[in-house]
C-alpha positions in Angstrom: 30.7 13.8 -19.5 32.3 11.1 -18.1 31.7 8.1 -15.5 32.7 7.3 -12.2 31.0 4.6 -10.5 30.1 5.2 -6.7 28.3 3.8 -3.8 25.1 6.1 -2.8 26.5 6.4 1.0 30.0 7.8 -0.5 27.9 10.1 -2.6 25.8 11.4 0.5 29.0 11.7 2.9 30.7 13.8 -0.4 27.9 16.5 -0.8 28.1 19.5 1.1 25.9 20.5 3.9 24.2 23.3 1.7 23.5 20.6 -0.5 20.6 19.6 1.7 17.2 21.2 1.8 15.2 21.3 4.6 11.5 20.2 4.8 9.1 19.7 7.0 6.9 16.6 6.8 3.3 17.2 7.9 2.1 14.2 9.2 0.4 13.7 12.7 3.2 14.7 14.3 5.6 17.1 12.4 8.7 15.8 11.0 12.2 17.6 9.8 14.4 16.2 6.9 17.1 17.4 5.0 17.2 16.5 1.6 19.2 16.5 -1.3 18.5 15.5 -4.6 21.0 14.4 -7.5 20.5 13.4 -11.0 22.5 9.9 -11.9 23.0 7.3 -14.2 22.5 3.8 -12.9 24.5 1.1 -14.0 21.6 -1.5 -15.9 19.2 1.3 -16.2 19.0 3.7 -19.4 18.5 6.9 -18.9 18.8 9.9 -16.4 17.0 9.0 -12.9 17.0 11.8 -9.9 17.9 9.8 -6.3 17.1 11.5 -2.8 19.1 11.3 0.0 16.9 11.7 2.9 18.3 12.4 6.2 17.2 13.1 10.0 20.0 15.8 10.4 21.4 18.2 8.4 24.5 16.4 7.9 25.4 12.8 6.7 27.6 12.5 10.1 24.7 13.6 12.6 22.5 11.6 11.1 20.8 8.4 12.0 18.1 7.6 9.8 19.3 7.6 5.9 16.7 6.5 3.5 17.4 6.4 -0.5 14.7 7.3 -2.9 14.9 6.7 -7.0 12.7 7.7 -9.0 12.1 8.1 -12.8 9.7 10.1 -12.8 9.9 14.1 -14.9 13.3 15.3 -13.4 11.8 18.7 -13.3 9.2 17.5 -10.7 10.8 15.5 -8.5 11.8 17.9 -5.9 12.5 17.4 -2.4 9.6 18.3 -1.1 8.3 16.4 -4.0 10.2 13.5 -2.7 9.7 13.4 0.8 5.5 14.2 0.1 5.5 11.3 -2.2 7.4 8.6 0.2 5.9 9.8 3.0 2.3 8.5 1.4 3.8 5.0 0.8 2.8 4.0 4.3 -0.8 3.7 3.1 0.5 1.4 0.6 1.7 -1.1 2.9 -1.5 -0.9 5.2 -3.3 -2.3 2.3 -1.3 -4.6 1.6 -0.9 -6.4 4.8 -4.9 -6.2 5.5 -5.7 -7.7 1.5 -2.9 -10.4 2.8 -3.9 -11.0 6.2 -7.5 -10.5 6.1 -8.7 -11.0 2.8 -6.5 -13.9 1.3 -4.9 -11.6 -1.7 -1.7 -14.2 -1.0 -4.2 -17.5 -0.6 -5.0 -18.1 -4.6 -5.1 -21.4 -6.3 -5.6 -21.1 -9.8 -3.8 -22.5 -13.0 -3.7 -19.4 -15.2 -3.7 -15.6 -15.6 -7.3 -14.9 -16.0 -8.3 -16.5 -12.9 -5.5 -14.8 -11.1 -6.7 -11.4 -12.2 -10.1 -12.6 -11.4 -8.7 -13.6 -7.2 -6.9 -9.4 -7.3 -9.7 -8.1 -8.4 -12.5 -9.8 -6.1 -9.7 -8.9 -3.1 -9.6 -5.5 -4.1 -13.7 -4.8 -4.5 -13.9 -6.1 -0.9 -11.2 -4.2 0.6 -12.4 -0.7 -1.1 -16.1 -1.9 -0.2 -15.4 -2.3 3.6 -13.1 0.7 3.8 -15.6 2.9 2.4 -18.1 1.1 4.5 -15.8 1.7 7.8 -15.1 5.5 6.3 -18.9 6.4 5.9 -20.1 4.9 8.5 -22.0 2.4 6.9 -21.5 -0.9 8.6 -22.5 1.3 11.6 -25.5 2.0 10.3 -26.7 -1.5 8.9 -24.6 -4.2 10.0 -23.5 -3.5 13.7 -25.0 -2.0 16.7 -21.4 -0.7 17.8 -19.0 1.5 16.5 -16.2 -0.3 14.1 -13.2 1.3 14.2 -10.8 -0.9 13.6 -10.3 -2.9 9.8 -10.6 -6.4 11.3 -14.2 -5.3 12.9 -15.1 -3.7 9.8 -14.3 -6.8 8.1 -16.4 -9.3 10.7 -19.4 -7.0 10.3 -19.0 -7.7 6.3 -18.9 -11.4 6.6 -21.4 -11.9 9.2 -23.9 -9.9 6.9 -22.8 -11.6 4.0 -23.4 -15.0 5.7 -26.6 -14.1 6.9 -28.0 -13.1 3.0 -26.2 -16.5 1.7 -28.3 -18.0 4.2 -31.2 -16.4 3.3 -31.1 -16.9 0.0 -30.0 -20.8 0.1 -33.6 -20.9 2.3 -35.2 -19.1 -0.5 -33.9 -21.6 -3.1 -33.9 -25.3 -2.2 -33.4 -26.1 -5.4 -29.8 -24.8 -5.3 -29.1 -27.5 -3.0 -31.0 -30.4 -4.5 -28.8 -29.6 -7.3 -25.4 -29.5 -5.9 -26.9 -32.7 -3.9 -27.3 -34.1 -7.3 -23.7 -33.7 -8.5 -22.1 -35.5 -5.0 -22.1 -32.5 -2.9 -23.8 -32.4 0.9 -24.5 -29.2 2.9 -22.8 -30.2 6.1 
């Protein structure tokens, strides 16, 4: 075996145009790709790792959306189609991540060490599956708004106005609570 090093857009204008598979991504509205898979070795990296070359046509020249995958995952499963079903999910990903950042504070932490860091991701993440499940089933319909939520920002006001209300209710139920934090230099304001 021996090495030649190569950029990955060289190495998708050098493969042939029976090189490339093509698939059809099922999503809302169906997709065609051409893909074309090749096992490399990566500068930095040990071992054997498949790339995809993901295209919009089925040749490098007619096409104008090129994406790269790597993965180093079993070689024998990471097909195209295996590829392309895989990636295609990633969207979800990012959804999450933009609503724990924007909505939930994932980003806003201040702690001082690891524990209490793991502690902030994993109260962001109880909140976010609680509310989607609540949105999914329904739920918040059912006992926290008398209108449909269909967005994750509604489902998310619907969560914290009920949650305020119990806090409420409860610091009502115990006076105590706040004769004690009254006690320490804090005032309910």
């Amino acid at each position: 075996m021996y090495s030649v090093l190569i950029r990955l857009d060289t190495l998708a204008q050098s493969l042939a145009e029976d090189s490339f598979t093509e698939i059809i991504l099922n999503l809302e509205k169906p997709k065609k790709v051409w893909v074309a898979t090749v096992e490399v070795r990566i500068s930095r990296l040990e071992g054997i790792r498949k790339i995809a070359i993901v295209m919009n046509a089925s040749t490098f020249e007619n096409a104008d959306d090129i994406d790269y995958f790597i993965t180093n995952f079993d070689l024998r499963i990471a097909t195209p189609q295996w590829f392309v079903d895989t990636y295609s999910q990633r969207n979800w990903v990012e959804v999450f991540y933009r609503e724990a950042k924007g909505w939930l504070g994932l980003k806003e932490y201040q702690v001082r060490d690891k524990k209490s860091l793991e502690r902030h991701f994993i109260l962001v993440f109880c909140a976010y599956t609680f509310i989607l499940w609540h949105k999914l089933t329904g739920g918040l319909r059912r006992r926290w708004a008398n209108k449909s939520l269909n967005t994750f920002p509604e489902a998310l006001e619907a969560f914290r106005t009920a949650i305020s209300y119990r806090f409420v209710e409860w610091l009502n139920q115990n006076r105590e609570f706040i004769a004690y934090k009254a006690s320490l230099g804090f005032v309910w304001a």
